[in-house]
Structures are given as structure tokens and as C-alpha cells.
GUKEMAR-346328 format. One record per residue (C-alpha): residue number from 0; residue in one letter; x, y, z. Coordinates in nm, 3 decimals, always signed. Each point is the difference from the previous one (the first is absolute). Layout:
sero,semi,x,y,z
NUM,A,X,Y,Z .
...
//
This chain:
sero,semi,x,y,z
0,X,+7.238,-0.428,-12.277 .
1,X,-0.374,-0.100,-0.016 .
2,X,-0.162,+0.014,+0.382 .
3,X,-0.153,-0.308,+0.080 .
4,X,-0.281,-0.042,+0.262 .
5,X,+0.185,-0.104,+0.308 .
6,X,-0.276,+0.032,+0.283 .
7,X,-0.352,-0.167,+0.065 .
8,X,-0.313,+0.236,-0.021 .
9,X,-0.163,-0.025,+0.309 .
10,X,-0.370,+0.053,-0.014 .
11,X,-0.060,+0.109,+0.351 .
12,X,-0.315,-0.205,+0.008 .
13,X,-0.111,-0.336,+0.266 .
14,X,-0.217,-0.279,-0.084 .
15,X,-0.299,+0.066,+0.274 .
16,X,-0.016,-0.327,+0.156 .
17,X,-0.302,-0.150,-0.153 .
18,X,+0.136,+0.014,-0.270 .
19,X,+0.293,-0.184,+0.035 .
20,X,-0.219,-0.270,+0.177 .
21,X,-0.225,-0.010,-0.338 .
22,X,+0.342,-0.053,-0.198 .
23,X,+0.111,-0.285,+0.210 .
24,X,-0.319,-0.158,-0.132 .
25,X,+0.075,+0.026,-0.356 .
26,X,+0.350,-0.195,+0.071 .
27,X,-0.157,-0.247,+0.194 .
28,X,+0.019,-0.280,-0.227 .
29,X,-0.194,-0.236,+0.284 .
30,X,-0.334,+0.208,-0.008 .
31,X,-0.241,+0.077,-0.253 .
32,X,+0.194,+0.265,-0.272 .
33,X,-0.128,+0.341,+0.094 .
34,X,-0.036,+0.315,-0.239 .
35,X,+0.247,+0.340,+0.102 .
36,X,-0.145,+0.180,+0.287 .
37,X,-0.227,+0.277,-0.088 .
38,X,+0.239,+0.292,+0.130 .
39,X,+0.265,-0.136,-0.273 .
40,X,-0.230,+0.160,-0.269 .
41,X,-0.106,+0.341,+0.156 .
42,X,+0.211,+0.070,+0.364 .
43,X,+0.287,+0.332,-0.110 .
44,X,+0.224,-0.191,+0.294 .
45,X,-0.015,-0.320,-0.151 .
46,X,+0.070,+0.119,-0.323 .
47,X,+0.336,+0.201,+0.068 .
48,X,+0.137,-0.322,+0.151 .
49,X,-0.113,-0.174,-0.283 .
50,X,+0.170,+0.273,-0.256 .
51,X,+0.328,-0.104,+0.261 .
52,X,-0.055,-0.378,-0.040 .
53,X,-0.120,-0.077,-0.324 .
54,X,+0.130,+0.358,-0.194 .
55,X,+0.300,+0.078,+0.087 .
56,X,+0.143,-0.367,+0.104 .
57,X,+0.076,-0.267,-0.274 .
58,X,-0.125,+0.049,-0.373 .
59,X,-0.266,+0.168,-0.162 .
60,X,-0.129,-0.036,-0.330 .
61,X,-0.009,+0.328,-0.223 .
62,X,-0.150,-0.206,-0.298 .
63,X,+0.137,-0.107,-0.336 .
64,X,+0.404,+0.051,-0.175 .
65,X,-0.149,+0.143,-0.269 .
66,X,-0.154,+0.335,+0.084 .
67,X,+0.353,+0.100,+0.046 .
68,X,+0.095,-0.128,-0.377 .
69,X,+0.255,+0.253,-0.076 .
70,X,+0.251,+0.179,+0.120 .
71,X,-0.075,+0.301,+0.270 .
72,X,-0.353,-0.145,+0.001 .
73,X,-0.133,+0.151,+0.349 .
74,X,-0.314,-0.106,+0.251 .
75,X,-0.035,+0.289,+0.303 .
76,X,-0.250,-0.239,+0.300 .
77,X,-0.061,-0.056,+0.328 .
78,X,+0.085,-0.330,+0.198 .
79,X,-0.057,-0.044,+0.343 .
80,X,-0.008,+0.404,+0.029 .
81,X,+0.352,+0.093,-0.153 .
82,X,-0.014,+0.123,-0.339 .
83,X,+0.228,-0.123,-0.239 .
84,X,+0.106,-0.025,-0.362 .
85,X,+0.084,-0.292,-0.215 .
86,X,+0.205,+0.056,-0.296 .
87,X,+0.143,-0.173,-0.276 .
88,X,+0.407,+0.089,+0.005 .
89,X,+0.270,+0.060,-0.237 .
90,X,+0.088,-0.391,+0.037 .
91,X,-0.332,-0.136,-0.091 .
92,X,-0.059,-0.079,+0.358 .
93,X,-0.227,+0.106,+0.253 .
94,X,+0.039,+0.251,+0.271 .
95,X,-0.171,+0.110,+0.271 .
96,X,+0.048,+0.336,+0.213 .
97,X,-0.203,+0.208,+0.242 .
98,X,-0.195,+0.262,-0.128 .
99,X,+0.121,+0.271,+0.250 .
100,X,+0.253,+0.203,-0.124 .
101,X,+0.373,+0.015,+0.206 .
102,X,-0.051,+0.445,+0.050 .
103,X,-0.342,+0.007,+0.158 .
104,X,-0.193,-0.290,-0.048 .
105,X,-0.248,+0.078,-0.312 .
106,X,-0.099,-0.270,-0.221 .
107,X,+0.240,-0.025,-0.271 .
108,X,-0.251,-0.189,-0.231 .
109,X,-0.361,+0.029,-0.075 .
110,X,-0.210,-0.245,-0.194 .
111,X,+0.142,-0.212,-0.273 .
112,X,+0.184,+0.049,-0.318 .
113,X,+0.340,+0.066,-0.143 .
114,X,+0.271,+0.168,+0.067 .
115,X,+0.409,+0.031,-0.018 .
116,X,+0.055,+0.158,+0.328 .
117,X,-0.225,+0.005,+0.318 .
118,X,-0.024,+0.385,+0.119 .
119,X,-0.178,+0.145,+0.269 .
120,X,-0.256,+0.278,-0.095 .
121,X,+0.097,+0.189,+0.314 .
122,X,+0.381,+0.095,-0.045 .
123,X,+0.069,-0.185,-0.271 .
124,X,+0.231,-0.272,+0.173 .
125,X,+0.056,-0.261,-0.257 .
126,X,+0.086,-0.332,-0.019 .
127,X,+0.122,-0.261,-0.242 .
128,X,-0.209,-0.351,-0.079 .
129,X,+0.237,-0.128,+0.256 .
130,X,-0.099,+0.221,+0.295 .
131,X,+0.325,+0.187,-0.008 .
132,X,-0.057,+0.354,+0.045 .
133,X,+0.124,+0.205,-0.299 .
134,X,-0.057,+0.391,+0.047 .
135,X,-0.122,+0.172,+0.303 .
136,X,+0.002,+0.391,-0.044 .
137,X,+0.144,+0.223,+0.188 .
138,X,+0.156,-0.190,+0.240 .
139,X,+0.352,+0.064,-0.129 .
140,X,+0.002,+0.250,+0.329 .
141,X,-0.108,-0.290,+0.282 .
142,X,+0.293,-0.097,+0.227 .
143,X,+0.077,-0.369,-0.018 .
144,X,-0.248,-0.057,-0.303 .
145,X,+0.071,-0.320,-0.203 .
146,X,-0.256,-0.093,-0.280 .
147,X,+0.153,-0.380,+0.033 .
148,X,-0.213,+0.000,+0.404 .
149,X,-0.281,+0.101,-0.149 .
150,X,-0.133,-0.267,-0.261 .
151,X,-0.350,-0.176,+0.041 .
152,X,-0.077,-0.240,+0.278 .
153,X,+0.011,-0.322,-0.214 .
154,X,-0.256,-0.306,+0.086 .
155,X,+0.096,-0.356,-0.143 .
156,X,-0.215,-0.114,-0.234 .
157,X,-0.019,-0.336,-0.228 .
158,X,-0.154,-0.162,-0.317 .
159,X,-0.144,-0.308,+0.008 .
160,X,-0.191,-0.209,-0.275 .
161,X,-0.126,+0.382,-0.134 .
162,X,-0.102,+0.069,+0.342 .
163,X,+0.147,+0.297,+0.258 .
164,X,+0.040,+0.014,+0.317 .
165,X,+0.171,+0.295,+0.229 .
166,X,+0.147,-0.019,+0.348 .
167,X,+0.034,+0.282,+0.215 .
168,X,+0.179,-0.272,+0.242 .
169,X,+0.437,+0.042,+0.027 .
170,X,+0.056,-0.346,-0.035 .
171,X,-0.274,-0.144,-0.148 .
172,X,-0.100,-0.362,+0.006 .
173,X,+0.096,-0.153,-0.302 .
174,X,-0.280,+0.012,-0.291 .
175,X,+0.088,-0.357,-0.072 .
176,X,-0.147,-0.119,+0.368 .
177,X,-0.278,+0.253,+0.034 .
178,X,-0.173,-0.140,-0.361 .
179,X,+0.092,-0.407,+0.129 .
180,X,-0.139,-0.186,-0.282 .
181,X,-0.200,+0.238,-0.208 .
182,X,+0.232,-0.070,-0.262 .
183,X,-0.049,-0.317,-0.026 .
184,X,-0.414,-0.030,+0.073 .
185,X,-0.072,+0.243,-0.284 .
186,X,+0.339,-0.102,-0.265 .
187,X,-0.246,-0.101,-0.222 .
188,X,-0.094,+0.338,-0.105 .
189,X,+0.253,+0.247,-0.228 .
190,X,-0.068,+0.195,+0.301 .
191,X,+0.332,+0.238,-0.058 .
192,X,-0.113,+0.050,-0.370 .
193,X,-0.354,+0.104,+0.058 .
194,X,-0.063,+0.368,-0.171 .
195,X,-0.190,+0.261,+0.207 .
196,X,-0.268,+0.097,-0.220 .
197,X,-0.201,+0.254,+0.209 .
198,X,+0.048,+0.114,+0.352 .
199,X,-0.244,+0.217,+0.162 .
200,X,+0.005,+0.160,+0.328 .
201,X,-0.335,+0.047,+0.200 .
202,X,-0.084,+0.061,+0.390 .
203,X,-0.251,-0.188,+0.214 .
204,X,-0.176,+0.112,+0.338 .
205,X,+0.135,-0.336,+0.201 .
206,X,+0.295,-0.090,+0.128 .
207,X,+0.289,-0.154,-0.201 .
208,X,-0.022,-0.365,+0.165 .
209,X,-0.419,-0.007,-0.091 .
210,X,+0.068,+0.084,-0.328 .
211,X,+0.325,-0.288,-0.030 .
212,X,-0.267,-0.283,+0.187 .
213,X,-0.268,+0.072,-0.285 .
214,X,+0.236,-0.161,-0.264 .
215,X,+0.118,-0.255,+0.178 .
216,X,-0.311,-0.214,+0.121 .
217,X,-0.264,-0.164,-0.193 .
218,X,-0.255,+0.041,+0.250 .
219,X,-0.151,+0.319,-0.126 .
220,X,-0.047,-0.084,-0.404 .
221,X,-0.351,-0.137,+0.034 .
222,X,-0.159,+0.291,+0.230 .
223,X,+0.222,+0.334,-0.198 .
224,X,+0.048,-0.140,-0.322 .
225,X,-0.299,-0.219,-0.094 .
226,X,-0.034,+0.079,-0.386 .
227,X,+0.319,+0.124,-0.023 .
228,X,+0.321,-0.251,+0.025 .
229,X,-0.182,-0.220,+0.299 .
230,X,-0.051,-0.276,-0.308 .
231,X,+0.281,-0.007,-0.124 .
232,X,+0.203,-0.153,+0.313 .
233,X,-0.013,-0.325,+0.122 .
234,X,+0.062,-0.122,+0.357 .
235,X,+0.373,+0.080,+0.108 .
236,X,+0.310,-0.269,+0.022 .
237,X,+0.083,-0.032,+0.370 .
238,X,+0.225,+0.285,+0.089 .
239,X,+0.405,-0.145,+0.008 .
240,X,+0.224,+0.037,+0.311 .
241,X,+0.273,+0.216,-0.123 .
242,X,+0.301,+0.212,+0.109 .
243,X,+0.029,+0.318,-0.017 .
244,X,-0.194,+0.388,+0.058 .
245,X,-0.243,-0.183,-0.259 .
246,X,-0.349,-0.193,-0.030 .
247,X,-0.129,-0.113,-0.257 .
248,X,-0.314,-0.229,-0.181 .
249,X,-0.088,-0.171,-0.330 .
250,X,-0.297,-0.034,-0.118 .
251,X,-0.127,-0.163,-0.364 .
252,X,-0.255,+0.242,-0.187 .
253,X,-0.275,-0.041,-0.287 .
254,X,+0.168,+0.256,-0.260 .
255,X,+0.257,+0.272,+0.141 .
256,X,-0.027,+0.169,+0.299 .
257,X,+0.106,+0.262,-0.177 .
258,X,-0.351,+0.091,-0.203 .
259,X,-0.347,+0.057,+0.165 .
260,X,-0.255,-0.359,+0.008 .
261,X,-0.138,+0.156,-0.286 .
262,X,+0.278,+0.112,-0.255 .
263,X,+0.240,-0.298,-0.055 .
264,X,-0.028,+0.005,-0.316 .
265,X,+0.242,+0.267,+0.042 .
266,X,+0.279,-0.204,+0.088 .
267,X,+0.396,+0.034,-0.070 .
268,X,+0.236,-0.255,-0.061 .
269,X,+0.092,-0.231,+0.267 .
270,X,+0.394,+0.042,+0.150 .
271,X,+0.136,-0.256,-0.223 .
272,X,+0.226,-0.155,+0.266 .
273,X,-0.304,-0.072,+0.225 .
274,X,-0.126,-0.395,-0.009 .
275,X,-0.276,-0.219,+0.160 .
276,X,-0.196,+0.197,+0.217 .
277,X,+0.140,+0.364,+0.025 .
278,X,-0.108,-0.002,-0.345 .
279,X,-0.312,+0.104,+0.179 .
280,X,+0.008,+0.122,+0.329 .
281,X,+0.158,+0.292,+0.214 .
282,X,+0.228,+0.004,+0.270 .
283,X,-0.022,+0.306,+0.249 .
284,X,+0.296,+0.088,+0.211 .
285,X,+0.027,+0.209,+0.233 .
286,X,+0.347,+0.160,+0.074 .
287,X,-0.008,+0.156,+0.309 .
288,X,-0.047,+0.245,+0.096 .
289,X,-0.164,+0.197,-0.295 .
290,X,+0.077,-0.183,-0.361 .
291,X,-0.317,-0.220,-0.036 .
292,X,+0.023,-0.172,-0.381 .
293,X,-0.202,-0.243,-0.242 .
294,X,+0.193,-0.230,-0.170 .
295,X,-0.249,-0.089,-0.321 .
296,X,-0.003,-0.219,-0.255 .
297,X,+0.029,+0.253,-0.225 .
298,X,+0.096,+0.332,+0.215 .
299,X,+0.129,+0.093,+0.290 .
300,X,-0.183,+0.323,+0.193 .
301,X,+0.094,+0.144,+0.343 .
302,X,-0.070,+0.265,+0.275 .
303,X,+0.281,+0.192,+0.185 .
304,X,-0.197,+0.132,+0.328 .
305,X,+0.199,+0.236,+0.222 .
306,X,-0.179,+0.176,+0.291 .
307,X,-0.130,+0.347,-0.019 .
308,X,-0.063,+0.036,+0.363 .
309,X,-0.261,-0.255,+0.170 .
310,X,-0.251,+0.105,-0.190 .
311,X,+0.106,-0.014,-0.338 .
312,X,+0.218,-0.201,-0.269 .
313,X,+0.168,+0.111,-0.310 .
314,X,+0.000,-0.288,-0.224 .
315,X,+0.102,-0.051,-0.421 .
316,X,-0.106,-0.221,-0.161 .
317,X,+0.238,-0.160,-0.230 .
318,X,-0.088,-0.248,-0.300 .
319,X,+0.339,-0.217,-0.206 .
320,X,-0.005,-0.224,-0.280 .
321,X,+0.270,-0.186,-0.146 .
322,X,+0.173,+0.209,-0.312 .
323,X,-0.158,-0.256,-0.269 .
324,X,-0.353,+0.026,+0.128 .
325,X,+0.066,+0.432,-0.034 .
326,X,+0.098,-0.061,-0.345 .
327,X,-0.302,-0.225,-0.122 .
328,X,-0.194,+0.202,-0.241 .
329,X,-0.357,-0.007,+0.248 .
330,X,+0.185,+0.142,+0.306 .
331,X,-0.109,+0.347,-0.008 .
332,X,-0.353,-0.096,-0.075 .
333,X,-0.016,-0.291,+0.246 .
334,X,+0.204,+0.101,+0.308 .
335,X,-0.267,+0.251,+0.033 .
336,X,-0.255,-0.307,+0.102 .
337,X,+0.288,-0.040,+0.282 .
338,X,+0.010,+0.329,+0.106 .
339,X,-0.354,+0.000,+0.045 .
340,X,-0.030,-0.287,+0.170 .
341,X,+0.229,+0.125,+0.290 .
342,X,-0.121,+0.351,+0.039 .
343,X,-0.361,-0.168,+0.020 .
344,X,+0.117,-0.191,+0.285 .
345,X,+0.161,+0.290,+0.188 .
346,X,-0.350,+0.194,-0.064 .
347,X,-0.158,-0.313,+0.186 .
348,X,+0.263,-0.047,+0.307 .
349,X,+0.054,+0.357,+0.063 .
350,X,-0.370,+0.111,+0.131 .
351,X,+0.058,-0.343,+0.194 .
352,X,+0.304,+0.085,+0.163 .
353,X,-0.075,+0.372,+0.081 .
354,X,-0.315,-0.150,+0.201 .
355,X,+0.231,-0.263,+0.188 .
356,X,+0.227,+0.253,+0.070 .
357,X,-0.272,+0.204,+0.189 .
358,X,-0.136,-0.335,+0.182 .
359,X,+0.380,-0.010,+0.126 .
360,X,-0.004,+0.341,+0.130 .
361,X,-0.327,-0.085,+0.233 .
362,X,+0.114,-0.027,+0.322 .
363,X,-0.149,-0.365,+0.045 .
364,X,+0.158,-0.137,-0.298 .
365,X,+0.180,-0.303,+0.124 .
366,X,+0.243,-0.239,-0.123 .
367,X,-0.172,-0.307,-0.210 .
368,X,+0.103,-0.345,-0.142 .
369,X,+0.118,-0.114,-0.364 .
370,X,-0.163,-0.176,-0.270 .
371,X,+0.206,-0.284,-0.184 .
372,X,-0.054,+0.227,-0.300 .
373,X,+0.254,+0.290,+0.185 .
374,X,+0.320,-0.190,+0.040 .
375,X,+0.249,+0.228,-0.144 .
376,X,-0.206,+0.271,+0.236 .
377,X,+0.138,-0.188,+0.282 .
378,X,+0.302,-0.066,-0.074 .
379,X,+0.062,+0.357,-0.034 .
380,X,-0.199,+0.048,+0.345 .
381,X,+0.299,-0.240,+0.156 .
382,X,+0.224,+0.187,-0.184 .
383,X,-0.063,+0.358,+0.077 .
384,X,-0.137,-0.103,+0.411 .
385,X,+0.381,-0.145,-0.025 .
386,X,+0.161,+0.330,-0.104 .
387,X,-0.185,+0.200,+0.236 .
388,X,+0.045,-0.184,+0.283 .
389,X,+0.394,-0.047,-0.015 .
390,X,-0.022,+0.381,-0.072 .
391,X,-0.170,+0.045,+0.313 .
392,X,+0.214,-0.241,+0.178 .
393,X,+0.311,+0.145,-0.102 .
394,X,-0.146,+0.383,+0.090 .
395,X,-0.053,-0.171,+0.333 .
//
């Protein structure tokens, strides 16, 4: 029988009180909309509640179906500070399992690949794709030892529109009510048929909600990336009121968002389903907490953020066309233009967001207001203040 997790995770970690008086202001729909406390971004307390809150409660993107594209296809990470492994089973579907092995603990899986059977390096406990464990040596002499109380703790996991998302949650809430309507705001993209064409992993010096913001507000473009992309966006749609662990905005663009102000001529084919003005714009959604993705005319690119720490983010970087735009006989030569174009912009945001993330860490770095260009930042401010302080709440 596969172990399921059947208890919370408690952090052991308060909100100080400011801080929970700063969160009430980002829910306060009445007063001016207020940016996350500093201490959100660089306090050790705040952040093991937040690995509690936001982490270890609901769903989490771990990025797109097809990294796992066949069978015993395997991811070892870190979410919300309990390693884990995602692997494609003998069914075709999903699973998820802790990455602790059922004798004493070690990590069962390291990195990515491959494989036919999970083992652990340090005595060689193994485990089928579906967490059951197989062989466990020398234990034929242990008293009461059955292999079938020993399988993999198993964490429910889903796939939806190419996307995945894990719980660590019992009963999770269902998928359907924690994406509301993104569905239906972004149906006009093959967004399930979209092909990963590059993923690659990086780390940045800031924390994992800094780097999320960044790529989800317009504010910035003209001051970090002046020569770079700034000309090639117009001013954003007003942000829609949806439902859902979502925000997103549309805006039109001159060219692709995809390609740098100065290499359009590079373009791919537009999505051929797209009409009237997607045909050239982007939307950017935001799926909280840690999925941020551009929906282009012509490409969709994203970021999966998960927190190192305070102080640091692992991030990839993942870039999908649709099938026919792979096959056109330019794509290898052209998609280069787009790879460029979004590694330029990291090389402009990072140095940006390293400094910010020391400003935060002064001691007299204080809670500010929003721009109209940041309204996916605060809806994810009302958001996250929300989860924190029902955490806090319910931890009396």
C-alpha cells in the first residue's frame, strides 16, 4: 500500500506582529494597495511560515507535462523544504513521492533522468515507478518486517492544460477551484499542446517573490530595459477581475514580445488559432504561487521560482512553441533570436533585483505603495497577506 501524507507540517514559526499589521494592509481593499512588507522578502521567521502557508498547503507548480515525456522520466527538487521526486509511471501518469527513503531517511533520488526502479544509494532499498517498495536486503531476519508498510510517502499531484502542480495537502482542494477561470481567460491559446523547447535552470541572490514581481509589472521596462524590449510593449489592457490563485494582464505589442526591439525580423509564425489582437500582444499570468508565464503571439515562455532560503531563488527558465512552428524549416536558426532575447532580459533584471533585495534587508526599509503598472503584483500581495494570515490565525 502506498503511504500517503496524512499530517500538516508545522513550521514552528509566528508572524511578529508588525507584520501581520503590514498584511492587513495589503487586503484592505478600502485604502491605498500597499506592496508585501519588507520582512516577507528577507525575515528566516517569516519565511518558515510562509514555506507552511504557501508550500506545503494547496498546489504548487513544478512546471511543464512534458519534461516527464516518457515513461520512468524522474525530477529529484525541493518545495517548500521537503525534497521530492516526480516521475513518470508505468501508466503514463504522474506520480509524486517523498524523496526520503522508508529504512533511514536518505534521498532515494538525485537530480533528473531515467530510470526503471528508484533505489537508494545507501542500502539499496528499491522501489518501483509506483512507490511500492520492491527489495530491501537483508531484512529477511527483522521481526514483523513487511515490504507492503514500507512503500514511498505518495503526494497527489495533477495535469492541467500541460501544466503541474503537486500537493503535499491530504485532501486537497480541488484543482478545478484553485485555477477558477484560467481556463477559460487564456482558451485561446493551444496552451496543452505547447512543446518545451529549452528549459534552463539558474539561481538568483533575491528572494523568490522579487524575482516573480519583476515579470509581472510593467513599471520597470523603461528604467531596466531601455534598448532592450522597453519598445516593443505598449501600455497594458486594464488588469481583469478573475477567480482563482491567478492574475493576469494583456497587453498589445509592436512585433513579438518574444524578440529584442531590435531583432524582429527574427520572427516565428504566429499561433494560427490566435485572431484580432493577440495576434500581437502578450498576456502574463501569474499562477500563484511560483508559475509566472507569457502567453505570446507566437510563444509561450515561463519561470518556475521556488525559494532557496530568503535569500535566494532557484528558477528555469522554460521556452514552448506549438509542434508546427518546431517543424518550420527556420526554427533552429531563428528561435535562437528568442532565446536571446530572454536571457538578455534576465542579464538586465537580475543586477536589479540582487540590489532591491539588499535595500530590503536595511533595517529602515519600509512598506511602499503600487503603481497601476503592478496589478498582478498586488493581487498576489492580497493573495499571499491572505494565506499568511489565516495561517497565523489558525496557529492561534
Amino acid at each position: 500500500m502506498i503511504s500517503r501524507m496524512s499530517r500538516s507540517i508545522g513550521s514552528g514559526a509566528v508572524l511578529p506582529v508588525q507584520v501581520r499589521d503590514d498584511l492587513g494592509r495589503c487586503v484592505d481593499l478600502s485604502s491605498a494597495i500597499r506592496t508585501l512588507p519588507p520582512a516577507c522578502y528577507t525575515d528566516s521567521d517569516v519565511f518558515r511560515v510562509e514555506e507552511q502557508s504557501i508550500f506545503r498547503s494547496g498546489w504548487v507548480g513544478v512546471g511543464r507535462s512534458d519534461r516527464w515525456a516518457a515513461i520512468g522520466d524522474y525530477s529529484a527538487m525541493e518545495l517548500g523544504g521537503v525534497p521530492l521526486v516526480v516521475i513518470r509511471g508505468d501508466d503514463g501518469g504522474l506520480r509524486s513521492y517523498a524523496n526520503s527513503c522508508s529504512h533511514r531517511s536518505a534521498q532515494v533520488m538525485a537530480g533528473e533522468g531515467n530510470c526503471t526502479r528508484m533505489r537508494c544509494r545507501f542500502h539499496f532499498w528499491t522501489y518501483g515507478l509506483d512507490g511500492r517498495l520492491l527489495a530491501a536486503p537483508s531484512m529477511g531476519r527483522t521481526d514483523g518486517f513487511d515490504k507492503d508498510e514500507h512503500s514511498l510517502t505518495e503526494f497527489a499531484i495533477v495535469e492541467v492544460a500541460g501544466f503541474v502542480f503537486v500537493s503535499f495537502d491530504p485532501d486537497p482542494p480541488s484543482i478545478a477551484d484553485w485555477l477558477g477561470d484560467f481556463s477559460a481567460i487564456h482558451e485561446a491559446w493551444p496552451v496543452e499542446d505547447m512543446v518545451m523547447a529549452r528549459r534552463r535552470e539558474f539561481s538568483v541572490g533575491c528572494n523568490w517573490k522579487a524575482f516573480s514581481e519583476v515579470f509581472n509589472e510593467y513599471y520597470h521596462l523603461p528604467y531596466v530595459h531601455p534598448t532592450s524590449i522597453d519598445h516593443t510593449y505598449d501600455e497594458p489592457d486594464e488588469p481583469e477581475s478573475v477567480s482563482g490563485a491567478f492574475a493576469t494582464h494583456f497587453g498589445t505589442t509592436d512585433g513579438t514580445g518574444g524578440l529584442l526591439d531590435g531583432t524582429q525580423e527574427n520572427v516565428l509564425p504566429v499561433i494560427s488559432q490566435l485572431e484580432g489582437r493577440l495576434r500581437a500582444g502578450v498576456r502574463y499570468s501569474w499562477m500563484f504561487p511560483n508559475m509566472i508565464v507569457a502567453f505570446g503571439s507566437d510563444a509561450m515562455w515561463m519561470y518556475e521560482v521556488y525559494p532557496d532560503g530568503p535569500d535566494r531563488c532557484r528558477c528555469a527558465q522554460v521556452v514552448c512553441f506549438p509542434q508546427s512552428t518546431i517543424d518550420h524549416p527556420d526554427f533552429p536558426e531563428r528561435v535562437n533570436s528568442y532565446y536571446e532575447r530572454f536571457d538578455l532580459a534576465l542579464e538586465e533584471d537580475i543586477p536589479m533585483l540582487e540590489e532591491q533585495h539588499a535595500g530590503m534587508r536595511s533595517p529602515f526599509a519600509r512598506q511602499g505603495m503600487l503603481s497601476y503598472l503592478e496589478p498582478s503584483v498586488a493581487s498576489f500581495a492580497r493573495w499571499y497577506a491572505g494565506r499568511l494570515l489565516s495561517q497565523a490565525a489558525g496557529c492561534g
